[in-house]
Structures are given as C-alpha cells and as structure tokens.
N, CA, C and O atoms as a Tinker XYZ file with bonds, in Angstrom:
   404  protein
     1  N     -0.800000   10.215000   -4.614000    73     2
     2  CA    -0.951000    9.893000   -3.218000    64     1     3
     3  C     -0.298000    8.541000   -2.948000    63     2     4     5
     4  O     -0.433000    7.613000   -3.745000    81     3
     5  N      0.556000    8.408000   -1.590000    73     3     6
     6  CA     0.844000    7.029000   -1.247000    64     5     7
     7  C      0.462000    7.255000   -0.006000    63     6     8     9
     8  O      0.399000    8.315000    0.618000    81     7
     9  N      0.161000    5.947000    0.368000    73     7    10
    10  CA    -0.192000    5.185000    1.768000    64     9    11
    11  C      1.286000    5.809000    2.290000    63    10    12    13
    12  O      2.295000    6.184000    1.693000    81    11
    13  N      0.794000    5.705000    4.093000    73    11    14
    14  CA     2.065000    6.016000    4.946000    64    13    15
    15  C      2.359000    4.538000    5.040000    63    14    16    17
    16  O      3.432000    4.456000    5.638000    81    15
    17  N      1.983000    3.505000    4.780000    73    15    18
    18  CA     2.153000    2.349000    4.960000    64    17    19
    19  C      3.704000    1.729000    3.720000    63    18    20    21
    20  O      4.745000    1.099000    3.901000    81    19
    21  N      2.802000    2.573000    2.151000    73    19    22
    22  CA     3.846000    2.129000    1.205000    64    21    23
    23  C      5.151000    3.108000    1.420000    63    22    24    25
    24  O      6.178000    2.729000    0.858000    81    23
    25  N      5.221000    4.446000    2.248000    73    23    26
    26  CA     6.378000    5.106000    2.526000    64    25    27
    27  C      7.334000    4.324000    3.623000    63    26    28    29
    28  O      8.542000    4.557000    3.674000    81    27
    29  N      6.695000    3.392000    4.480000    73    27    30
    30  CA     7.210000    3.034000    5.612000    64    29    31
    31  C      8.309000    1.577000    4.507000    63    30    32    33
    32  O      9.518000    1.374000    4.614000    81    31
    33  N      7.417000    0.912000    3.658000    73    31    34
    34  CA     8.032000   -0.477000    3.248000    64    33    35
    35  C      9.311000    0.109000    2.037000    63    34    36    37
    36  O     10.213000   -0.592000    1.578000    81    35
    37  N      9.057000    1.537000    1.731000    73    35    38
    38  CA    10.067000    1.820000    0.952000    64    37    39
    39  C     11.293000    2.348000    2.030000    63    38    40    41
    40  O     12.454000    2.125000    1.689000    81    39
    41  N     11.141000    2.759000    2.794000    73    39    42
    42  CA    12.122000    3.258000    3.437000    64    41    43
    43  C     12.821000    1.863000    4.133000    63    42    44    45
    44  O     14.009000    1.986000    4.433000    81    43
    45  N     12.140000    0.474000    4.429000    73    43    46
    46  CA    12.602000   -0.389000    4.860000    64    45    47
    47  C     13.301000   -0.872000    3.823000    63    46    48    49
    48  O     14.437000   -1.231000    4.132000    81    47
    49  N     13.034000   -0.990000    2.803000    73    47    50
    50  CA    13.758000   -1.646000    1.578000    64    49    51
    51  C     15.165000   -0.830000    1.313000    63    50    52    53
    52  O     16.272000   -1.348000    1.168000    81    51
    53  N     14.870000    0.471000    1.289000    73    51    54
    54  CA    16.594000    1.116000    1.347000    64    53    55
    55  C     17.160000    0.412000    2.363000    63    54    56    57
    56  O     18.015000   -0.436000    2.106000    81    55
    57  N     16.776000    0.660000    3.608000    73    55    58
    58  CA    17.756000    0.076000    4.553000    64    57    59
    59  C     18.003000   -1.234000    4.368000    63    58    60    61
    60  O     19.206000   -1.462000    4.500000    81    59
    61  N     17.122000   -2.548000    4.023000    73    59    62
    62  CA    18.034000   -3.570000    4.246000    64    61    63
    63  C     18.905000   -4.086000    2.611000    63    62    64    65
    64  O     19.533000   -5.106000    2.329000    81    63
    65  N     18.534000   -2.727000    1.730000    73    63    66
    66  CA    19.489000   -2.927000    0.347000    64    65    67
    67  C     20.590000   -2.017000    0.727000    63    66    68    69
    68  O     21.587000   -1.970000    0.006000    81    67
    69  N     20.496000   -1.245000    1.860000    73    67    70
    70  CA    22.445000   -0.841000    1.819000    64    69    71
    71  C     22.498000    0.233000    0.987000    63    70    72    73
    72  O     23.572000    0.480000    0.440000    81    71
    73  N     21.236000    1.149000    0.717000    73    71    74
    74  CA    21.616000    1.946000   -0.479000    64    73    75
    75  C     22.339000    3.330000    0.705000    63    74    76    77
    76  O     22.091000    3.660000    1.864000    81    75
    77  N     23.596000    3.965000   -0.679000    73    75    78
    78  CA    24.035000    4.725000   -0.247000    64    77    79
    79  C     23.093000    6.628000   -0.031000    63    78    80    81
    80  O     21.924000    6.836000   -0.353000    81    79
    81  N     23.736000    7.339000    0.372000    73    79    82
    82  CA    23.300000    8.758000    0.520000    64    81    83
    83  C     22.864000    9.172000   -0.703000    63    82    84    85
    84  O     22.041000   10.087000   -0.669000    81    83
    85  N     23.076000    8.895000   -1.418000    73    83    86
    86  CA    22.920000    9.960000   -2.997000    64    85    87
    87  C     21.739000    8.706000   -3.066000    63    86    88    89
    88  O     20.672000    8.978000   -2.517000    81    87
    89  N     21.857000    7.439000   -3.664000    73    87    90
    90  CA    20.746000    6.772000   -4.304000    64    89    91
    91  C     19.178000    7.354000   -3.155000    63    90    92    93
    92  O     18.172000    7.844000   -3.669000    81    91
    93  N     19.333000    7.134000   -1.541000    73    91    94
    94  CA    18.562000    7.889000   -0.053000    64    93    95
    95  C     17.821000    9.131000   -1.493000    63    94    96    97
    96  O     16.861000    9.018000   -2.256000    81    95
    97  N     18.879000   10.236000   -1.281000    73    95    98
    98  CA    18.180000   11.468000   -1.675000    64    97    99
    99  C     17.836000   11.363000   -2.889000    63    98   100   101
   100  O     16.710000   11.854000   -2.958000    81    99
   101  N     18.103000   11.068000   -3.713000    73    99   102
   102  CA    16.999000   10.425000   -5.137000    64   101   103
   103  C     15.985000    9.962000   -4.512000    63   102   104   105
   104  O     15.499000   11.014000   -4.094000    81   103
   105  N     15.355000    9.194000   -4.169000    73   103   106
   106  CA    14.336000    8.747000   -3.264000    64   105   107
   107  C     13.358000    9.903000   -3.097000    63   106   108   109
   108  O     12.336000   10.276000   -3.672000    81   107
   109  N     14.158000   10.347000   -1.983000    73   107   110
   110  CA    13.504000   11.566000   -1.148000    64   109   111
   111  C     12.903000   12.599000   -1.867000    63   110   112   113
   112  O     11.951000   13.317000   -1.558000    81   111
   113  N     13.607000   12.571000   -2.888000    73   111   114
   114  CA    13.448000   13.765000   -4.262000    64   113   115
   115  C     11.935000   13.235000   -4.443000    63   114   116   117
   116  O     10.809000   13.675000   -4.215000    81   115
   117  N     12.511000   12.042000   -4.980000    73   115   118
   118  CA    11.188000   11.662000   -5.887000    64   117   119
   119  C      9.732000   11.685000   -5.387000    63   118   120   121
   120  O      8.792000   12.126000   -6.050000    81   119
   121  N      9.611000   10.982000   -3.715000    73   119   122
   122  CA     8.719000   11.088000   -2.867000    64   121   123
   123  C      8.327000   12.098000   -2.885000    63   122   124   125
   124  O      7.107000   12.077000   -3.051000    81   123
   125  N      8.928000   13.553000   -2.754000    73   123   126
   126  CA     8.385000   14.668000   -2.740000    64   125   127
   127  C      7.177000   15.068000   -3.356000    63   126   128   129
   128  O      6.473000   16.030000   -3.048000    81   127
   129  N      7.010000   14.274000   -4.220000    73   127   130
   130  CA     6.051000   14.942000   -4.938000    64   129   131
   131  C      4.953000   14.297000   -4.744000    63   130   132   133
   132  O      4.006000   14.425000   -5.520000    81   131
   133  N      4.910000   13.474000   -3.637000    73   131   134
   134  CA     3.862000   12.403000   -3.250000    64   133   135
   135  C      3.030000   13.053000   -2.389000    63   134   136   137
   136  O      3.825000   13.505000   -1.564000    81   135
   137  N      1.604000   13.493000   -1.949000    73   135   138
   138  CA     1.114000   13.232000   -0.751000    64   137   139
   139  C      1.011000   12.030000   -0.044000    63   138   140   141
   140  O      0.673000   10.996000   -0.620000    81   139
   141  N      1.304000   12.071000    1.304000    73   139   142
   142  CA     1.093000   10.638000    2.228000    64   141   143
   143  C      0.340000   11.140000    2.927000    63   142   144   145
   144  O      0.277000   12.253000    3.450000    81   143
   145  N     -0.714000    9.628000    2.943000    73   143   146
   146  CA    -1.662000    9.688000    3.471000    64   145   147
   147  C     -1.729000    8.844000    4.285000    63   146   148   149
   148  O     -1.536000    7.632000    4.188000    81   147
   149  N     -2.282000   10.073000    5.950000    73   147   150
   150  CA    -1.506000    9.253000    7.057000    64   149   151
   151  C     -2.611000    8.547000    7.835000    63   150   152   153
   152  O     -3.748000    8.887000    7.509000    81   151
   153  N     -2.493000    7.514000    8.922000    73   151   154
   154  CA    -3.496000    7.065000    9.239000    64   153   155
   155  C     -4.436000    7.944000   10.239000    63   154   156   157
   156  O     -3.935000    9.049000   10.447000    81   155
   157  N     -5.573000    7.748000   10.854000    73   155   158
   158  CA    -6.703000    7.721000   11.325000    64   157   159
   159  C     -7.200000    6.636000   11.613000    63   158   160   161
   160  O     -7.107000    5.523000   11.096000    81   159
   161  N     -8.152000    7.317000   13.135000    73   159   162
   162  CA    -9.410000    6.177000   13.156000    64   161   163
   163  C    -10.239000    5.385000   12.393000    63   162   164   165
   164  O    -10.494000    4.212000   12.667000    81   163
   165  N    -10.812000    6.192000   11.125000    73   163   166
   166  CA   -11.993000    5.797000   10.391000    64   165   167
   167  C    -10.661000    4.552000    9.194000    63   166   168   169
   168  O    -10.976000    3.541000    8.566000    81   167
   169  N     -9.446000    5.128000    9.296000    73   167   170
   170  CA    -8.688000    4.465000    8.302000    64   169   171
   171  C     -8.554000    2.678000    9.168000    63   170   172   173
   172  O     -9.013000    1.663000    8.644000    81   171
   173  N     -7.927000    2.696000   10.354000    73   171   174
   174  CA    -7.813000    1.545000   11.475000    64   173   175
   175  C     -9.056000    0.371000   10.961000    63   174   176   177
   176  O     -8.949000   -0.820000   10.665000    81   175
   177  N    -10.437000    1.438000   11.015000    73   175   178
   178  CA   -11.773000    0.671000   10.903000    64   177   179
   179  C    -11.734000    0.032000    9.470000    63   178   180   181
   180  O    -12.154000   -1.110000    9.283000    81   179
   181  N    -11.263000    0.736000    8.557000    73   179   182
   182  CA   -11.002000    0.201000    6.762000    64   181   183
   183  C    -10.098000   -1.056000    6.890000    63   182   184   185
   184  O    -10.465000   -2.147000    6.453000    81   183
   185  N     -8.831000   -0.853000    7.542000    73   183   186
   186  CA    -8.092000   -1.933000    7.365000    64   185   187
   187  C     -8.331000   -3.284000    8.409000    63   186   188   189
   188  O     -7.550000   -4.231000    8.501000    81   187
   189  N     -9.456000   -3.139000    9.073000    73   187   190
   190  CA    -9.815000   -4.076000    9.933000    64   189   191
   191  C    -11.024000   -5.038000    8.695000    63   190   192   193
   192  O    -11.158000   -6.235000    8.445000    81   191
   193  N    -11.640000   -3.906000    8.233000    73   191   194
   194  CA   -12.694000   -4.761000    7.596000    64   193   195
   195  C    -12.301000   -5.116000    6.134000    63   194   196   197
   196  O    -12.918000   -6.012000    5.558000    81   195
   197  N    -10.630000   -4.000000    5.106000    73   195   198
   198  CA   -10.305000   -5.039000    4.418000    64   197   199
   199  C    -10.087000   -6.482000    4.967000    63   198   200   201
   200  O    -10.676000   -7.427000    4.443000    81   199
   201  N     -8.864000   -6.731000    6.492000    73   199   202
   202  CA    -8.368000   -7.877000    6.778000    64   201   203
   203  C     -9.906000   -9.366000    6.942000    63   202   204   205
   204  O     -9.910000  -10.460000    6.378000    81   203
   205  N    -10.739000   -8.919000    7.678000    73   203   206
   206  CA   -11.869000   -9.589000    7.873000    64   205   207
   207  C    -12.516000  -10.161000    6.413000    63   206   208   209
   208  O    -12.828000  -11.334000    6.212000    81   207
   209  N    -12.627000   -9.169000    5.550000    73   207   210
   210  CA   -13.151000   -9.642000    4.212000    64   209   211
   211  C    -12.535000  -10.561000    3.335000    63   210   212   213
   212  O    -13.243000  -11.333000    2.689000    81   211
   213  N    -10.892000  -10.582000    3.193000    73   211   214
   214  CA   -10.409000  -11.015000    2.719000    64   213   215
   215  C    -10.079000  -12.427000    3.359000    63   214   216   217
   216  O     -9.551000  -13.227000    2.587000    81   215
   217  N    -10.332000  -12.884000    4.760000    73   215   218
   218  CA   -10.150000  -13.801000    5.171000    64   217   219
   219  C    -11.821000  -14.461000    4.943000    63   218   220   221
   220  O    -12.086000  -15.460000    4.276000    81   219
   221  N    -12.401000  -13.955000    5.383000    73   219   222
   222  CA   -13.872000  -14.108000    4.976000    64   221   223
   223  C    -14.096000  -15.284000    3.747000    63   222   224   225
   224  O    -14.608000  -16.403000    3.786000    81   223
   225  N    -13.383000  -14.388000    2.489000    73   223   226
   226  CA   -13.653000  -15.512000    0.993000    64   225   227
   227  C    -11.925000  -16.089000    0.839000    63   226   228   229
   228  O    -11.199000  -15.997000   -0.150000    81   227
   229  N    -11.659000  -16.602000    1.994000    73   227   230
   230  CA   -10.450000  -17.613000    1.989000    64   229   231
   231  C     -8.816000  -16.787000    1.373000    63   230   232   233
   232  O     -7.774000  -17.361000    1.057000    81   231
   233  N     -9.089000  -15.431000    1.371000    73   231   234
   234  CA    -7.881000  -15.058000    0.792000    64   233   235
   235  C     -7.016000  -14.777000    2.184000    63   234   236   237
   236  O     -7.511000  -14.825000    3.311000    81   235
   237  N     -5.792000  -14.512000    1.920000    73   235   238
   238  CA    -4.704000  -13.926000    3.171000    64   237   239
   239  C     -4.209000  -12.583000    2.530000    63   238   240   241
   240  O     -3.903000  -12.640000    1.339000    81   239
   241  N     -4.096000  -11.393000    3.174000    73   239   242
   242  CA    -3.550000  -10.784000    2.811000    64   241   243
   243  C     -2.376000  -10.187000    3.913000    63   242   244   245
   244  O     -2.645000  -10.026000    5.103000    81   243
   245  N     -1.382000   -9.965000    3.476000    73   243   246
   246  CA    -0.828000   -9.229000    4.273000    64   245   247
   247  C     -0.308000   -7.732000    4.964000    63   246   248   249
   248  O      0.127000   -6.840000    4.235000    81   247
   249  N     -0.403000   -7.581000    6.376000    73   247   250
   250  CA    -0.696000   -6.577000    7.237000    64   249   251
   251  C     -0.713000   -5.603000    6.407000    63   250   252   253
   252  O     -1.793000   -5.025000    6.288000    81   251
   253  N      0.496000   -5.102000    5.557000    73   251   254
   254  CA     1.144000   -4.324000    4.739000    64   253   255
   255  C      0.001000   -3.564000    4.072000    63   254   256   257
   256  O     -0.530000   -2.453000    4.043000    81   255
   257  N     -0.098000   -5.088000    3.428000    73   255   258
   258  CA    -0.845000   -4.601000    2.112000    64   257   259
   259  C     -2.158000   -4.608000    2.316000    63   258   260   261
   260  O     -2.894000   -4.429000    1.346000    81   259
   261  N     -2.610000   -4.779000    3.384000    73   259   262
   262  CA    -4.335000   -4.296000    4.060000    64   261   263
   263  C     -4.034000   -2.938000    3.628000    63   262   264   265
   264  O     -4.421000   -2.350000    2.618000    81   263
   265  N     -3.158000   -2.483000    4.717000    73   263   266
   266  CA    -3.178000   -0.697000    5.039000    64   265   267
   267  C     -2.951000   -0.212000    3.890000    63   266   268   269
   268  O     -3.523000    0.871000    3.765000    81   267
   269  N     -2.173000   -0.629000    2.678000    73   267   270
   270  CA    -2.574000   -0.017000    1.313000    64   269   271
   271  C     -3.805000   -0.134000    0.925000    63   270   272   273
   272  O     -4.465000    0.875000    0.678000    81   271
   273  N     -4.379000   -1.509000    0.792000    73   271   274
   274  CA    -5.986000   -1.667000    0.300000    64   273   275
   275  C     -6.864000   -0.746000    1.112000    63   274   276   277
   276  O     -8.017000   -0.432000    0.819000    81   275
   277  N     -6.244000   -0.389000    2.067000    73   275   278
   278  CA    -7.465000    0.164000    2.941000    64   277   279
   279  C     -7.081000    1.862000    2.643000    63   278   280   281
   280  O     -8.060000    2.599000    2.532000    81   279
   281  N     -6.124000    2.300000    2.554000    73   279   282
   282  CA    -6.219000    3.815000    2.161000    64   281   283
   283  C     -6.603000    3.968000    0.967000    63   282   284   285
   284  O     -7.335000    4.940000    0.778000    81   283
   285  N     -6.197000    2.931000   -0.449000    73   283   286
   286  CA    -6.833000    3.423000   -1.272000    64   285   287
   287  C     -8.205000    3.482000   -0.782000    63   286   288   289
   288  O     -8.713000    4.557000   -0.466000    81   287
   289  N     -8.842000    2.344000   -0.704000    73   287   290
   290  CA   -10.480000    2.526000   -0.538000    64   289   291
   291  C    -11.088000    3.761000    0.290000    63   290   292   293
   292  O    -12.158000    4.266000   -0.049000    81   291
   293  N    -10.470000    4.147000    1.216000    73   291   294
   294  CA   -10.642000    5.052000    2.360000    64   293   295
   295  C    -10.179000    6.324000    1.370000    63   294   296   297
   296  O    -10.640000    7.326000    1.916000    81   295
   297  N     -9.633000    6.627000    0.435000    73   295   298
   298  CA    -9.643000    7.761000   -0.697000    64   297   299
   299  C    -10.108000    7.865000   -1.791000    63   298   300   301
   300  O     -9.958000    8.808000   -2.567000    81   299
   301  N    -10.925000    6.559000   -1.999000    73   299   302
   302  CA   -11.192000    6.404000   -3.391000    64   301   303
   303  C    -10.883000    6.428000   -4.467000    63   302   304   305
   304  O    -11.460000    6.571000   -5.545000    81   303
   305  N     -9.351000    6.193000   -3.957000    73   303   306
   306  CA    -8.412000    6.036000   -5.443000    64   305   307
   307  C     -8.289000    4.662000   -5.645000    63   306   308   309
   308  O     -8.755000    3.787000   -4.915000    81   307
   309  N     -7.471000    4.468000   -6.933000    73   307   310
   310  CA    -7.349000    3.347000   -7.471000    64   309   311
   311  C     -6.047000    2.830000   -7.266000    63   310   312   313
   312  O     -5.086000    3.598000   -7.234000    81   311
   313  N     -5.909000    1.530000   -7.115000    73   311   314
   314  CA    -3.976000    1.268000   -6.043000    64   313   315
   315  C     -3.243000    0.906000   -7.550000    63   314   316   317
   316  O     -3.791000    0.277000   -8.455000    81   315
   317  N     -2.471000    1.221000   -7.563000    73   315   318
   318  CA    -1.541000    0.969000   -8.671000    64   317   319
   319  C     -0.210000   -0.111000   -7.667000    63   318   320   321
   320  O      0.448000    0.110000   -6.650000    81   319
   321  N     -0.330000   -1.395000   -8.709000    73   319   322
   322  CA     0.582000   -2.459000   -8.300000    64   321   323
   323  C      1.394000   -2.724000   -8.970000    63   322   324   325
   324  O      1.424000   -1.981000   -9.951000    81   323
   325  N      2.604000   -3.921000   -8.950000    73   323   326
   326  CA     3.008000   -4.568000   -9.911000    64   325   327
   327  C      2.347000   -6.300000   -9.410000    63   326   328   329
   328  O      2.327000   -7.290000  -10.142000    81   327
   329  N      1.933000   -6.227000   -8.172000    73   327   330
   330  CA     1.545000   -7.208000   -7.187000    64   329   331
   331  C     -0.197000   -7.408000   -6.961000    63   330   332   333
   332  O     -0.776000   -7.202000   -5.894000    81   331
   333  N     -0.880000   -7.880000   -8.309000    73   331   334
   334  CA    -2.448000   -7.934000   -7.972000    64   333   335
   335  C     -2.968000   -8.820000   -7.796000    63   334   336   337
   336  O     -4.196000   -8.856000   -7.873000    81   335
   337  N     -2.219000   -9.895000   -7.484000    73   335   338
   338  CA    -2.506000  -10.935000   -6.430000    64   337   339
   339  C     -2.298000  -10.734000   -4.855000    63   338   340   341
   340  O     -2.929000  -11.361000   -4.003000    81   339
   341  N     -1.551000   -9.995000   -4.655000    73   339   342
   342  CA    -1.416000   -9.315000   -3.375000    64   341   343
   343  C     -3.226000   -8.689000   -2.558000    63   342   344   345
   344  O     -3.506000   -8.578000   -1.365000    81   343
   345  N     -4.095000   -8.411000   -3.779000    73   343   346
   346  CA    -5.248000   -7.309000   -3.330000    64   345   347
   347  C     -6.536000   -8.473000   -3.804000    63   346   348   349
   348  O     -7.721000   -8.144000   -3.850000    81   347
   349  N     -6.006000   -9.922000   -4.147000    73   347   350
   350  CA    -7.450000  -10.363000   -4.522000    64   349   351
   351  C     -8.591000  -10.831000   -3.879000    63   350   352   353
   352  O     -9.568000  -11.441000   -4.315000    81   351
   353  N     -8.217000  -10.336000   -2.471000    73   351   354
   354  CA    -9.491000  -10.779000   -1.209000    64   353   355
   355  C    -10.030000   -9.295000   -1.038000    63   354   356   357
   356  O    -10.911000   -9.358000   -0.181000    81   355
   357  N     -9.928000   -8.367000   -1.351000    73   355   358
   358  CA    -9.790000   -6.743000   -1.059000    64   357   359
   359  C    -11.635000   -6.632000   -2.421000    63   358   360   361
   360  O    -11.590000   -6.754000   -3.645000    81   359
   361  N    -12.504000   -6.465000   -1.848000    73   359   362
   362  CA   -13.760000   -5.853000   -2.788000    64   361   363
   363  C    -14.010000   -4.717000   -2.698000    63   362   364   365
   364  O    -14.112000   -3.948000   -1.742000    81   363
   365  N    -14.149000   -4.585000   -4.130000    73   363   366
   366  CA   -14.462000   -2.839000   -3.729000    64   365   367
   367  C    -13.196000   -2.211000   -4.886000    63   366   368   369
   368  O    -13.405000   -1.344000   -5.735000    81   367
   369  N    -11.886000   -2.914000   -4.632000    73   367   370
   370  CA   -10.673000   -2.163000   -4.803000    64   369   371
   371  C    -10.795000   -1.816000   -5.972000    63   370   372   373
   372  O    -11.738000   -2.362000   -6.544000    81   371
   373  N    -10.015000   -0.885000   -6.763000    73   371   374
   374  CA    -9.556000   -0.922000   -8.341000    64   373   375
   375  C     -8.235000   -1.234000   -8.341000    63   374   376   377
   376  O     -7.379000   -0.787000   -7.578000    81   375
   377  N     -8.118000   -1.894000   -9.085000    73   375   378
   378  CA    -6.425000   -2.335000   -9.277000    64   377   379
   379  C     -6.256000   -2.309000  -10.774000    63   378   380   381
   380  O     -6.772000   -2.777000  -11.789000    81   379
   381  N     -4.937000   -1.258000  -10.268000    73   379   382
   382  CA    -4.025000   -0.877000  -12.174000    64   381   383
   383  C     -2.822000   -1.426000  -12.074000    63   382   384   385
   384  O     -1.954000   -1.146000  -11.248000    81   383
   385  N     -2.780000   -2.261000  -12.981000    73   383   386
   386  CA    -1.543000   -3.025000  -12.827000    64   385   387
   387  C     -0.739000   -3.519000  -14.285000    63   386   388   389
   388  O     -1.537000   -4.151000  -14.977000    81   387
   389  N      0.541000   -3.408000  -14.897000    73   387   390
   390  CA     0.500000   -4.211000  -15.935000    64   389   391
   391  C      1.173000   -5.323000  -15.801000    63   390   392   393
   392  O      2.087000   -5.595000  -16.579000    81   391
   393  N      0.781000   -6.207000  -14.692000    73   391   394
   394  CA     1.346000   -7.661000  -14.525000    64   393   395
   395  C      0.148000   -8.484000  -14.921000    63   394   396   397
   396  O     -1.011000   -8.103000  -14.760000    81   395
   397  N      0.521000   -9.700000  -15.478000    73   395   398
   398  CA    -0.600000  -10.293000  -15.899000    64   397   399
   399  C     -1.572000  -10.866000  -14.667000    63   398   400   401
   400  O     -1.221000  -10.981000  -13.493000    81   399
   401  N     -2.651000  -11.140000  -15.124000    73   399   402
   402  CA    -3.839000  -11.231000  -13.982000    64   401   403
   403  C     -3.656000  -12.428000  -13.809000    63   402   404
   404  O     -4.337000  -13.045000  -12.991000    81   403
C-alpha cells in the first residue's frame, strides 16, 4: 500500500528530474503493483491530529509527510522510510527503516 500523498511526491520528483518516457513507464510498471490509498474524511481528521500532536511535543512535521503518517496510522500499517526523523513527532506510528536512528 502507498499513501496517495507518497504517489503525488513521486510523480513530482519525475517531473522536476526531467526523467524521460521509458524511465515514466518503469515507474508506472512498478507502482502497479501498489494499492493507493486515497483520502477521506475520517483520513483529513488523522492528518489534522498527526499535525497537532507533533507540534504539541515541539516536533515539525511536514504537510507531506503528515498525510503519510496519517494513512499509515489510518491503516494500521507500518510506514517504511529511509527518512525517520521525518515521523518523530507522529505516536502511535511504526517505523521500518534501515537508516540509522
């Protein structure tokens, strides 16, 4: 499963890297095999109260990466990062990551 959030920042990243048609449909390939998981109301309410929490115990997170913290939690999956400093105001979360902590 990916966030419609992490489909939106990958598709921004092709565009401002210039990638050509063939590298595009590699992509597309690969995504395929993804469910995206799209937003909702009850999801809006998750990423309001990740953003609140995380400001709460002094962390910042950004917009982005709420709406990831918040679909995982809102699916009860676990977010797989390379970025887990990105999620450290986020409670609750599981984070799999092999970057050092």
């Amino acid at each position: 499963m990916i966030s419609f959030m992490t489909l939106a920042e990958l598709d921004r990243w092709v565009l401002v890297a210039h990638w050509g048609e063939a590298r595009r449909k590699r992509l597309h390939e690969y995504l395929e095999r993804f469910v995206v998981l799209p937003y909702d109301h009850d999801l809006c309410t998750k990423w309001a109260e990740v953003t609140v929490a995380a400001q709460a115990c002094g962390r910042r997170i950004d917009c982005a990466d709420a709406w990831i913290a918040a679909t995982a939690l809102q699916a009860g999956a676990p977010l797989i990062t390379h970025n887990r400093n990105d999620y450290l105001g986020v409670s609750g979360l599981v984070v799999i990551t092999h970057s050092p902590a």
